[in-house]
Structure formats: C-alpha cells, structure tokens
PDB file of N, CA, C and O in Angstrom:
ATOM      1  N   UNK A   1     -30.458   9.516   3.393  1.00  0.00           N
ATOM      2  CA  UNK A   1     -29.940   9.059   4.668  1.00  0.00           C
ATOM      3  C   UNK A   1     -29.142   7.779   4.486  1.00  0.00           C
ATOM      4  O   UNK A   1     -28.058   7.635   5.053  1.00  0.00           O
ATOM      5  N   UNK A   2     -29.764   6.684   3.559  1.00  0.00           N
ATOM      6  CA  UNK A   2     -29.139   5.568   3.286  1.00  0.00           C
ATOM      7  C   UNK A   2     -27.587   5.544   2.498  1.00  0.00           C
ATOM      8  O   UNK A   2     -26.759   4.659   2.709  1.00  0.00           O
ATOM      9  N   UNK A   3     -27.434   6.381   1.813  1.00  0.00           N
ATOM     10  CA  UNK A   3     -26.493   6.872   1.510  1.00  0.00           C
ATOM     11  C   UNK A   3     -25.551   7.615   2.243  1.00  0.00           C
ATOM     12  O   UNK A   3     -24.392   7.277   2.001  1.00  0.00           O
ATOM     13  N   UNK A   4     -25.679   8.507   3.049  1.00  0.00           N
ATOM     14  CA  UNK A   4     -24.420   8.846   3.740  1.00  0.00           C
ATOM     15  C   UNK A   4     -24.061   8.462   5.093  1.00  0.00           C
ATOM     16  O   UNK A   4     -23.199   8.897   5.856  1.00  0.00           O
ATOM     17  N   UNK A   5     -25.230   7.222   5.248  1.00  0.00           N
ATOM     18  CA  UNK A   5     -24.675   5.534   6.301  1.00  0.00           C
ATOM     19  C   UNK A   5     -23.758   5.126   5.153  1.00  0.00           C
ATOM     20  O   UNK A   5     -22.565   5.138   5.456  1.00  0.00           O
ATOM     21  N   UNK A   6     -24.076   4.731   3.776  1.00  0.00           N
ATOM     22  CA  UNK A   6     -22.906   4.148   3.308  1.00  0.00           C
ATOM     23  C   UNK A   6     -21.935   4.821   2.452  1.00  0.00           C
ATOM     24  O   UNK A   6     -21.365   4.341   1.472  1.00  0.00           O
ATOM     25  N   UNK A   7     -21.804   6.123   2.996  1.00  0.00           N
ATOM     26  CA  UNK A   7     -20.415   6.800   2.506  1.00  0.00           C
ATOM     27  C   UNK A   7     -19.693   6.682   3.715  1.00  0.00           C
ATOM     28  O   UNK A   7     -18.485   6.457   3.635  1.00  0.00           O
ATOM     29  N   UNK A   8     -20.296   6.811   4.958  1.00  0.00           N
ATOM     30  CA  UNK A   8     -19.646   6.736   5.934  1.00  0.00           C
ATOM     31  C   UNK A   8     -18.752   5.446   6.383  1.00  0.00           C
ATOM     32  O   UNK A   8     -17.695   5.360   7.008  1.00  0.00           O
ATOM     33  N   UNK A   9     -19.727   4.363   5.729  1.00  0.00           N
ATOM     34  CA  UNK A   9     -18.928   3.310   6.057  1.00  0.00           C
ATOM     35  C   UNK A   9     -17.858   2.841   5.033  1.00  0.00           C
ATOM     36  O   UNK A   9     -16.864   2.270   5.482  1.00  0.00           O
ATOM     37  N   UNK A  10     -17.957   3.001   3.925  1.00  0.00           N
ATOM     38  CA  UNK A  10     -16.707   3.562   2.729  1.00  0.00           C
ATOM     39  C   UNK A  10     -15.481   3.982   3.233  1.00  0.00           C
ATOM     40  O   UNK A  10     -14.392   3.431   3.073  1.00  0.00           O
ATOM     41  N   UNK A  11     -15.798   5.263   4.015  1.00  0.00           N
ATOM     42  CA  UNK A  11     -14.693   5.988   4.531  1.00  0.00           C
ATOM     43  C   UNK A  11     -13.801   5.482   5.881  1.00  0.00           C
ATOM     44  O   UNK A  11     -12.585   5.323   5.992  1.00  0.00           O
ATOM     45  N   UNK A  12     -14.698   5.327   6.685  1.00  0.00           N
ATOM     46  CA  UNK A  12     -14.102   4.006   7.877  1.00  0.00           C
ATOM     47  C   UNK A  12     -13.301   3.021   7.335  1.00  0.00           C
ATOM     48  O   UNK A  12     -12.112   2.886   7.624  1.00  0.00           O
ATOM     49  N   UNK A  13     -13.922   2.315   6.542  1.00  0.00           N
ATOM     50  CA  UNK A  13     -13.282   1.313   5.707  1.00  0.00           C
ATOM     51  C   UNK A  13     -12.024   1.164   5.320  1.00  0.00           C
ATOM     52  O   UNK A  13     -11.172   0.467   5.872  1.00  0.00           O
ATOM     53  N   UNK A  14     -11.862   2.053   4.029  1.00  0.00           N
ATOM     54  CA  UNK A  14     -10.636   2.885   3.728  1.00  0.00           C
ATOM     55  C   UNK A  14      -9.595   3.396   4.695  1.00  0.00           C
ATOM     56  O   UNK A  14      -8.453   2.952   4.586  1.00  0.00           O
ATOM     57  N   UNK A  15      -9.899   4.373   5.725  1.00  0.00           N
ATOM     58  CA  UNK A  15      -9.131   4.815   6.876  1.00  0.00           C
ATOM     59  C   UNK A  15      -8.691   3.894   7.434  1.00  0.00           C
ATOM     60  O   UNK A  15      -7.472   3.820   7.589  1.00  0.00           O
ATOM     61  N   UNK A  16      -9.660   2.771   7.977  1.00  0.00           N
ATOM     62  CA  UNK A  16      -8.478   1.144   8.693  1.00  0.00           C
ATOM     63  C   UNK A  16      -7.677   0.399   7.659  1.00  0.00           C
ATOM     64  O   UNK A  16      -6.843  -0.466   7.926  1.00  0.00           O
ATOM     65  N   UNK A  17      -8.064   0.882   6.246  1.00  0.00           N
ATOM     66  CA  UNK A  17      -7.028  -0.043   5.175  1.00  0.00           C
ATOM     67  C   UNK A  17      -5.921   0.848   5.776  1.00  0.00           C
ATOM     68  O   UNK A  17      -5.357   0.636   6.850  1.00  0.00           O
ATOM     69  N   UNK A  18      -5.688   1.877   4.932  1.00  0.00           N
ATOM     70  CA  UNK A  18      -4.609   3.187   5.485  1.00  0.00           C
ATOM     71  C   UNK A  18      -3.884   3.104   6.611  1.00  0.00           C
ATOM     72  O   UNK A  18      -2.662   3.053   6.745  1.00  0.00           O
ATOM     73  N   UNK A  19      -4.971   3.094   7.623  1.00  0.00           N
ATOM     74  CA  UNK A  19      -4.182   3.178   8.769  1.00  0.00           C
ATOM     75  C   UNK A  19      -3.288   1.614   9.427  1.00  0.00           C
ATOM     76  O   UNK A  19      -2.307   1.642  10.169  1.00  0.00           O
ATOM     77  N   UNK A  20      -3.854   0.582   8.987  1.00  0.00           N
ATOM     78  CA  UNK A  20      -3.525  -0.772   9.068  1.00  0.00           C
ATOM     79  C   UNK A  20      -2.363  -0.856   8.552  1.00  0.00           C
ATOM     80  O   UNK A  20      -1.614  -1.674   9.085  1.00  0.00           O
ATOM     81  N   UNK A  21      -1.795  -0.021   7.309  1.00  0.00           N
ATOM     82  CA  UNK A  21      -1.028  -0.560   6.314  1.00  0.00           C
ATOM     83  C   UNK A  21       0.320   0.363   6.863  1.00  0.00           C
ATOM     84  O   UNK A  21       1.431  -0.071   7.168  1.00  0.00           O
ATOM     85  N   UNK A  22      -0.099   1.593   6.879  1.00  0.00           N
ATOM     86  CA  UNK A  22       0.836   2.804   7.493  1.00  0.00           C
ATOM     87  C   UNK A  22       1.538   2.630   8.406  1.00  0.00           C
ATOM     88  O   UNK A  22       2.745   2.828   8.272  1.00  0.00           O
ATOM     89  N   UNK A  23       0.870   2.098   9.932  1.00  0.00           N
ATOM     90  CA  UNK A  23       1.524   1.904  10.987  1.00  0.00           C
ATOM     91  C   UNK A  23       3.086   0.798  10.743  1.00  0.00           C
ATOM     92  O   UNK A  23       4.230   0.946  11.174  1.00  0.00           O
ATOM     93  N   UNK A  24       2.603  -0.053  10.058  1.00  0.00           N
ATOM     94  CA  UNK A  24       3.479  -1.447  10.139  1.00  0.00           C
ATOM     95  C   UNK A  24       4.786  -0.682   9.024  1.00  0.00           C
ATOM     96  O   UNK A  24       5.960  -0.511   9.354  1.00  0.00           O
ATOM     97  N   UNK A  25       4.366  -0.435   8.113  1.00  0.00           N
ATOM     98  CA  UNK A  25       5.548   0.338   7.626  1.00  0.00           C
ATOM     99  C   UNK A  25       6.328   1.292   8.095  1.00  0.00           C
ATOM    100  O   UNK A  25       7.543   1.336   7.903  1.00  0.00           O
ATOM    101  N   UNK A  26       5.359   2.502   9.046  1.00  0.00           N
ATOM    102  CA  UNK A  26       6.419   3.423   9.098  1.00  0.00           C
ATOM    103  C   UNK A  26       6.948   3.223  10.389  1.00  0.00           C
ATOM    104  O   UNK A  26       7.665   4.125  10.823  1.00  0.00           O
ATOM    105  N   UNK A  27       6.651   1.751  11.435  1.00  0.00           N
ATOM    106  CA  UNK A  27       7.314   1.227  12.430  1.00  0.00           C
ATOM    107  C   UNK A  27       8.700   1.110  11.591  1.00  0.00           C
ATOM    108  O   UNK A  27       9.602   1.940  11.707  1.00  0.00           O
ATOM    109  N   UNK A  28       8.765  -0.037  10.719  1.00  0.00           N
ATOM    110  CA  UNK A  28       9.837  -0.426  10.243  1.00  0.00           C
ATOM    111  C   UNK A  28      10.222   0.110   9.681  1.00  0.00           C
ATOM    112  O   UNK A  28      11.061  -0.681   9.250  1.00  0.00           O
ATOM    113  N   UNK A  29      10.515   1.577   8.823  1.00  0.00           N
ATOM    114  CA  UNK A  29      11.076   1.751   8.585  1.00  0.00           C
ATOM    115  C   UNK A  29      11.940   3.157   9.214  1.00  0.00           C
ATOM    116  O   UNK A  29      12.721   3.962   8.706  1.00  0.00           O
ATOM    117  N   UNK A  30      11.287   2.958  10.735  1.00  0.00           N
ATOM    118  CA  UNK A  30      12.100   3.726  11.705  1.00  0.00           C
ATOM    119  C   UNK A  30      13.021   2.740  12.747  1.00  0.00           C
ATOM    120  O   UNK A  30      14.075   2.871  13.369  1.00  0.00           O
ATOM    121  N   UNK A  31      12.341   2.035  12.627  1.00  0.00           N
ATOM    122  CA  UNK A  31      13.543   0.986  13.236  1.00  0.00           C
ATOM    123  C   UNK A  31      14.850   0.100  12.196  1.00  0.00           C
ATOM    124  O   UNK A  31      15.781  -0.546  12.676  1.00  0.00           O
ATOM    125  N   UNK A  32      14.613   0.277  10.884  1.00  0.00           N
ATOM    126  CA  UNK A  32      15.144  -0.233  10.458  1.00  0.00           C
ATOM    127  C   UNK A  32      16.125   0.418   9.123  1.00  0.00           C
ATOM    128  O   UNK A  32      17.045  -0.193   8.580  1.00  0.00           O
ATOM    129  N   UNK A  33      15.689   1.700   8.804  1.00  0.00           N
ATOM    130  CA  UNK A  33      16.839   1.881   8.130  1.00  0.00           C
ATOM    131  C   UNK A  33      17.152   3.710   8.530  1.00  0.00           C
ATOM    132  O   UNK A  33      18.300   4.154   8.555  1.00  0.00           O
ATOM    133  N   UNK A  34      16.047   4.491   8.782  1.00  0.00           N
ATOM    134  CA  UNK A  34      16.513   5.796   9.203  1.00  0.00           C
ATOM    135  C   UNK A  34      15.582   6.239  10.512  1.00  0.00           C
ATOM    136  O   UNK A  34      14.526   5.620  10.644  1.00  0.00           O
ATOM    137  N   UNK A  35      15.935   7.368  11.583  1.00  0.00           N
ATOM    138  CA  UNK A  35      14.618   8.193  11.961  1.00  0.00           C
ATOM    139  C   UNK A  35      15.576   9.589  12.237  1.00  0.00           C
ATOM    140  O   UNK A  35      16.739   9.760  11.872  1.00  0.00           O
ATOM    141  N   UNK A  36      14.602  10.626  13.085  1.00  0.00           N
ATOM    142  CA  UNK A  36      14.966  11.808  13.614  1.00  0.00           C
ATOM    143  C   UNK A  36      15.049  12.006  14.512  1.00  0.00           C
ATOM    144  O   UNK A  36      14.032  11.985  15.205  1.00  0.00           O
ATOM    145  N   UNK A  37      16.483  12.372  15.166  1.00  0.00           N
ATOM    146  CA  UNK A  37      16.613  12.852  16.942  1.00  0.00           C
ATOM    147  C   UNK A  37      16.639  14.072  16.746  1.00  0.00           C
ATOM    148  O   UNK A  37      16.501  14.625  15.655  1.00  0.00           O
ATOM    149  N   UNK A  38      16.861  14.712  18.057  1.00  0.00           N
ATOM    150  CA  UNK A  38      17.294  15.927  18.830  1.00  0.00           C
ATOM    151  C   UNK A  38      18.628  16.268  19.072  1.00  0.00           C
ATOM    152  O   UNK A  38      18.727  15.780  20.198  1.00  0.00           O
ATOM    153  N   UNK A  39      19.645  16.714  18.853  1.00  0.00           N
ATOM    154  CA  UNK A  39      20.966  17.438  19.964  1.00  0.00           C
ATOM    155  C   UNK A  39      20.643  17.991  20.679  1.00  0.00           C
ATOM    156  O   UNK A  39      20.084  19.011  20.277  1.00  0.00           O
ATOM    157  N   UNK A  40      20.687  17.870  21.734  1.00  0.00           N
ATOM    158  CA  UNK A  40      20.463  18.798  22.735  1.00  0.00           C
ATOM    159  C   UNK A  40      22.040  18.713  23.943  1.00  0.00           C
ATOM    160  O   UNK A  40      22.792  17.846  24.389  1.00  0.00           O
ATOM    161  N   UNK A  41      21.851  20.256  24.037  1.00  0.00           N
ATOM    162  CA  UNK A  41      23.319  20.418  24.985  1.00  0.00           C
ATOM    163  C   UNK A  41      24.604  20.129  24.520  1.00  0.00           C
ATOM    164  O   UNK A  41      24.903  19.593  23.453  1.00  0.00           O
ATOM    165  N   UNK A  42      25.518  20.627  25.624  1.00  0.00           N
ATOM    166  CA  UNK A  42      26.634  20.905  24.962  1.00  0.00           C
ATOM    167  C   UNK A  42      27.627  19.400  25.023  1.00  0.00           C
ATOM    168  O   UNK A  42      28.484  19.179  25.878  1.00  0.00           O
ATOM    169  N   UNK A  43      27.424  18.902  24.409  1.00  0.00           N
ATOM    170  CA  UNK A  43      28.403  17.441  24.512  1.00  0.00           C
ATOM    171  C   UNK A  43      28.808  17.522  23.342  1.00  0.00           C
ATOM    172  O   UNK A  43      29.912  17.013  23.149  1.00  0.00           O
ATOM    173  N   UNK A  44      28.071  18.202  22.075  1.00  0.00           N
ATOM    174  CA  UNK A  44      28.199  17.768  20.660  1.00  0.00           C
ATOM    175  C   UNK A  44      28.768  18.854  20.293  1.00  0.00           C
ATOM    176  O   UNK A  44      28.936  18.793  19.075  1.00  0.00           O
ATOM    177  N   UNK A  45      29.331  20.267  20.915  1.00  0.00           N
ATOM    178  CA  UNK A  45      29.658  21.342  20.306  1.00  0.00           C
ATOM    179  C   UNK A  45      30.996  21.364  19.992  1.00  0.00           C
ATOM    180  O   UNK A  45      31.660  20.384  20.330  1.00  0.00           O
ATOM    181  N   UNK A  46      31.535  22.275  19.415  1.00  0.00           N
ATOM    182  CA  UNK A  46      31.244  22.849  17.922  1.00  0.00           C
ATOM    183  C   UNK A  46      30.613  22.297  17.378  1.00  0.00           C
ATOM    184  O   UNK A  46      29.705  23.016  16.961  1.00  0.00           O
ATOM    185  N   UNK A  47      30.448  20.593  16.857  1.00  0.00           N
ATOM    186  CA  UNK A  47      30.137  20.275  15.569  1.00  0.00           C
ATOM    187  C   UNK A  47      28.247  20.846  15.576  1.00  0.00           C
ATOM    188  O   UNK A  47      27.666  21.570  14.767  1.00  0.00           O
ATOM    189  N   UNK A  48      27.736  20.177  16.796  1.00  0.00           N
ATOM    190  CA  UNK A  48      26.106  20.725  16.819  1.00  0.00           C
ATOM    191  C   UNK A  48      26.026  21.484  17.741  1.00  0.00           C
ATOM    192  O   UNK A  48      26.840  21.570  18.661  1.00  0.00           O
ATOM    193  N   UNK A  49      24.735  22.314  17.556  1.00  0.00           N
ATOM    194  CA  UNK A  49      24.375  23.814  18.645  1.00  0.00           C
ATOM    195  C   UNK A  49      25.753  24.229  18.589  1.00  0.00           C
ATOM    196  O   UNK A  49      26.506  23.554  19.290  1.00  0.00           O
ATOM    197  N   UNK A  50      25.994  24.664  18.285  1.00  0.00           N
ATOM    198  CA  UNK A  50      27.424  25.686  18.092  1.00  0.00           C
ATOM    199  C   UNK A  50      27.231  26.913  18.877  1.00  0.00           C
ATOM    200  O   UNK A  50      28.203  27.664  18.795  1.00  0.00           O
ATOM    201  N   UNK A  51      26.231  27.360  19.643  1.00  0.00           N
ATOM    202  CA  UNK A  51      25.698  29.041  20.369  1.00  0.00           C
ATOM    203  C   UNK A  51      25.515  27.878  21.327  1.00  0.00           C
ATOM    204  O   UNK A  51      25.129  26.714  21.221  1.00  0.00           O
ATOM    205  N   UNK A  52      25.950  28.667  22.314  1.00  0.00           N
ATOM    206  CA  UNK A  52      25.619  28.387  23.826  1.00  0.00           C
ATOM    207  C   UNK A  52      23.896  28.644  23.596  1.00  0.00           C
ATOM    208  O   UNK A  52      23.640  28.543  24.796  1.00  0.00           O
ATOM    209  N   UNK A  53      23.186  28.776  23.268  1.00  0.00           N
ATOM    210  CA  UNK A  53      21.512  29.532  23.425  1.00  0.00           C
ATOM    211  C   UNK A  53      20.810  28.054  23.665  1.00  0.00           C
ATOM    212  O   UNK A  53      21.559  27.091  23.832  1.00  0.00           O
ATOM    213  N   UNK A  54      19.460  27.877  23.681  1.00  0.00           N
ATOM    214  CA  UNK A  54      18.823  26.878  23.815  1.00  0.00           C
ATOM    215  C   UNK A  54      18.620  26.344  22.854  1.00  0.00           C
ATOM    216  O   UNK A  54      17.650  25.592  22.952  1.00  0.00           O
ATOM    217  N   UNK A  55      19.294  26.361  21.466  1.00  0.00           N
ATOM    218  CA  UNK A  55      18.478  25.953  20.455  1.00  0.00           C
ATOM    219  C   UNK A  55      19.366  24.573  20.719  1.00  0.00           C
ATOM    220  O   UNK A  55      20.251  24.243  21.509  1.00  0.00           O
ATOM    221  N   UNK A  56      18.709  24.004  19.723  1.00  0.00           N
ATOM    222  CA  UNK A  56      18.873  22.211  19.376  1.00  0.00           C
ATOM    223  C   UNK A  56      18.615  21.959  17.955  1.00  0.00           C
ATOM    224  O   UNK A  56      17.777  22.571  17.293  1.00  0.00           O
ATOM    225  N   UNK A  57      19.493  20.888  17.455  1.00  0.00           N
ATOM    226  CA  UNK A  57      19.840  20.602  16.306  1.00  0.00           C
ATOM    227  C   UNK A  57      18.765  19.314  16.134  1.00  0.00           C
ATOM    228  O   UNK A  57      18.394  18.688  17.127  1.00  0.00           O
ATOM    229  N   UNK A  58      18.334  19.002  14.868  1.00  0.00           N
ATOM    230  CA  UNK A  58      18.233  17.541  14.476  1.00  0.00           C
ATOM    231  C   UNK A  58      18.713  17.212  13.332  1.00  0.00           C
ATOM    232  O   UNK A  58      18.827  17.912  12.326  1.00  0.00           O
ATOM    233  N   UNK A  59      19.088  15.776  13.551  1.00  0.00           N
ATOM    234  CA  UNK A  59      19.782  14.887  12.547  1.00  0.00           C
ATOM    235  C   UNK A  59      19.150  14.000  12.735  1.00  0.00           C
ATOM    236  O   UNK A  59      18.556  13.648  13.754  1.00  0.00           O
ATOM    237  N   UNK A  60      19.255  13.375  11.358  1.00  0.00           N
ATOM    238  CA  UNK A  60      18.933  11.919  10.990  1.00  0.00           C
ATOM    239  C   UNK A  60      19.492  10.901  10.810  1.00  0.00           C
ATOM    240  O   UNK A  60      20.148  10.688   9.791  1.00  0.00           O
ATOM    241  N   UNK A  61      19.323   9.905  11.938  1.00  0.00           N
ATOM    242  CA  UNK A  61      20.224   8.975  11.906  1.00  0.00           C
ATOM    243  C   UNK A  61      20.164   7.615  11.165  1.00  0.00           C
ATOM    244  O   UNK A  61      19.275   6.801  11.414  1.00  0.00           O
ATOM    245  N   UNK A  62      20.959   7.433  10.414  1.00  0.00           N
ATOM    246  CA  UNK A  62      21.283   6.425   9.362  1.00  0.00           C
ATOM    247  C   UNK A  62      21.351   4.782  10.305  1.00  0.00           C
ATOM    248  O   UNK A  62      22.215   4.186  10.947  1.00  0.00           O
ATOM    249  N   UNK A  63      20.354   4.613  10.043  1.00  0.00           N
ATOM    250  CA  UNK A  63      20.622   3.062  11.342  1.00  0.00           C
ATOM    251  C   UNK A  63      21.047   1.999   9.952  1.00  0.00           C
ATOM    252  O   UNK A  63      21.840   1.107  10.254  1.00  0.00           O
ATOM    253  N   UNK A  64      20.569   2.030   8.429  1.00  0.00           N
ATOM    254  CA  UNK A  64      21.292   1.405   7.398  1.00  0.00           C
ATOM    255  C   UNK A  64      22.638   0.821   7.501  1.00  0.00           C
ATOM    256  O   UNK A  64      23.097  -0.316   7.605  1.00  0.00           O
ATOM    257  N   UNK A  65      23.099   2.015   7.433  1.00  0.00           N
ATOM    258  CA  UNK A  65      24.512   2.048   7.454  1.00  0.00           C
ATOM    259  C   UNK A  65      25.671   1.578   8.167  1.00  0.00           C
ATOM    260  O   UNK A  65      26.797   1.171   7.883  1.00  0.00           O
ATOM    261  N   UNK A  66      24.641   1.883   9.705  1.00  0.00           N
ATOM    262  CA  UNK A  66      25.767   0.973  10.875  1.00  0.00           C
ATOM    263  C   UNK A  66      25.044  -0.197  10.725  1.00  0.00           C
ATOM    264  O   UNK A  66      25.801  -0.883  11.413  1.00  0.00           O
ATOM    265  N   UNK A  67      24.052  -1.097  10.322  1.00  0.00           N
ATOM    266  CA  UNK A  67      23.598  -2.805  10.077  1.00  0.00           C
ATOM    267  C   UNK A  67      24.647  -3.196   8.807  1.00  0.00           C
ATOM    268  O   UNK A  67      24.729  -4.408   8.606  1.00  0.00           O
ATOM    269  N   UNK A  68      25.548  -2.238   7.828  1.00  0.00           N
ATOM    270  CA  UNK A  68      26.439  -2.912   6.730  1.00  0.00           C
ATOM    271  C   UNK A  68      27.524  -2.539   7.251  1.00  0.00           C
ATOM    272  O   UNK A  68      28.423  -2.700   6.426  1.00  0.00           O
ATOM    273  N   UNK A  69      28.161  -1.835   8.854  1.00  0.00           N
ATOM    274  CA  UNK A  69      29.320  -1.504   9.022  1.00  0.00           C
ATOM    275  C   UNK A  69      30.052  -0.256   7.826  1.00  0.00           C
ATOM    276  O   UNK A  69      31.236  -0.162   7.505  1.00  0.00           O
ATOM    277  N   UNK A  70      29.186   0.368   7.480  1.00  0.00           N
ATOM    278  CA  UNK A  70      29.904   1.517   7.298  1.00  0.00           C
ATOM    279  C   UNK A  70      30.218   3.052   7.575  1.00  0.00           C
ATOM    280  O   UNK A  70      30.039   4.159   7.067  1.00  0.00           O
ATOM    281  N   UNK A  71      30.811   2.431   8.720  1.00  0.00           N
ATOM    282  CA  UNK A  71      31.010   4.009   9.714  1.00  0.00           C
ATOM    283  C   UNK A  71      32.330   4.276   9.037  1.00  0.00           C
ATOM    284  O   UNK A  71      32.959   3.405   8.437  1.00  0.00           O
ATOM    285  N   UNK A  72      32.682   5.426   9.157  1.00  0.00           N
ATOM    286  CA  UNK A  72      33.724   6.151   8.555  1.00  0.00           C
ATOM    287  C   UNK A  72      34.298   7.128   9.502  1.00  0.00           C
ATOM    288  O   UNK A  72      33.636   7.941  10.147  1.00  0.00           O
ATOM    289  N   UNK A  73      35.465   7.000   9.533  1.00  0.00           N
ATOM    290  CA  UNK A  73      35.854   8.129  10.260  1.00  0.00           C
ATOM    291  C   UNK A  73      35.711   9.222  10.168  1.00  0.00           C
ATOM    292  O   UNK A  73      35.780   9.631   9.010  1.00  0.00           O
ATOM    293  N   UNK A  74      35.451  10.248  11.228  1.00  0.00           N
ATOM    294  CA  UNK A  74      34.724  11.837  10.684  1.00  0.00           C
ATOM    295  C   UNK A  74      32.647  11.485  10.878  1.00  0.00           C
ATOM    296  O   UNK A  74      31.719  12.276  10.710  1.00  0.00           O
ATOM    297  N   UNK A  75      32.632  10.382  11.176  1.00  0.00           N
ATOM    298  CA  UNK A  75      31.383  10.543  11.347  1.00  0.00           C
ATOM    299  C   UNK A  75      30.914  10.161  12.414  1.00  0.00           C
ATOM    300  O   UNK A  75      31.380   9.183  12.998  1.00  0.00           O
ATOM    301  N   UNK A  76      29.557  11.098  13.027  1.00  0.00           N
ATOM    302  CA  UNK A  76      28.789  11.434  14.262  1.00  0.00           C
ATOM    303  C   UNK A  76      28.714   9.848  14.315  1.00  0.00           C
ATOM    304  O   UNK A  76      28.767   9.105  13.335  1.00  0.00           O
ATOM    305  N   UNK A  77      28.579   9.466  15.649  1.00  0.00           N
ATOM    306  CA  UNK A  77      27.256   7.891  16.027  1.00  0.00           C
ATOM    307  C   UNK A  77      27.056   8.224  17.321  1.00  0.00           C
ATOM    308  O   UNK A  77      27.702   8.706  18.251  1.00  0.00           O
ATOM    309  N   UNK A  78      25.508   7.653  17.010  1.00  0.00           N
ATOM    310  CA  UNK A  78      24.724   7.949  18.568  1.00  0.00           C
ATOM    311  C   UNK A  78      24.461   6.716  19.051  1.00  0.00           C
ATOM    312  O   UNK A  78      24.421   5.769  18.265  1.00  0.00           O
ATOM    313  N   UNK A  79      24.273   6.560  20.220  1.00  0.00           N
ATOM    314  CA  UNK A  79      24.324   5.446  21.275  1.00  0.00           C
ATOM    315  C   UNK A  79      22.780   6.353  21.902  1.00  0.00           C
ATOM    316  O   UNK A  79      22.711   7.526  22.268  1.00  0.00           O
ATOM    317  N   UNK A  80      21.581   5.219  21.839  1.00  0.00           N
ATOM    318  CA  UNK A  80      20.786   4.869  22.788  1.00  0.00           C
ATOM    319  C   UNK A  80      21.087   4.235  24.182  1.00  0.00           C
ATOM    320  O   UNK A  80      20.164   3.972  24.953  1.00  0.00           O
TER     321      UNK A  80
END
C-alpha cells in the first residue's frame, strides 16, 4: 500500500514537471514563431477550397517570417 501512495506521488510529480514546462513553451512558440488556422469560405478561392463543397483547408502560418519582414510577393498573409 505504502508503495503505490508513493508511485502515485512520483507520477503527480513528474506530470506537474511536464505539464509546467509544456504549457509555457508551446504558448510561445505559437505566438511566436508558427501555429495552425482554418480557410474557411470562399474569399481565398482558387488558391484555397478550390470546390465550392464545405471542405476547409489548413495552413500554417509563419508568424517568423513577417517579425524579419520577409513577405514576398506571391505570398498568402492573414490578418487577425
């Protein structure tokens, strides 16, 4: 019994290291250099959803790239 009180608390342990460490990173590194949207609807067609149907595209948007100014012509940018 004394023992799997202290496996249990091992594992708690561990899980708030993990989870402590995880959150703060994978905040930042969705705010700060990539994450994943949606297309949805027809504003983006041809280039995305190309079928009138319901489907929806995702892309990943490079937030890197526009913090060093290198947009290029020919390329998508999304506005929040």
């Amino acid at each position: 019994m004394a023992q799997a009180l202290g496996f249990g608390r091992r594992y708690l342990k561990a899980f708030c290291k993990g989870f402590f460490v995880a959150v703060p990173v994978t905040v930042t590194f969705l705010d700060r250099v990539a994450c994943i949207a949606r297309v949805e609807g027809a504003s983006m067609q041809p280039s995305l959803n190309p079928e009138d149907g319901q489907m929806s595209d995702v892309v990943l948007l490079n937030h890197w790239s526009i913090r060093n100014y290198e947009v290029q012509r020919g390329d998508i940018v999304s506005l929040v």
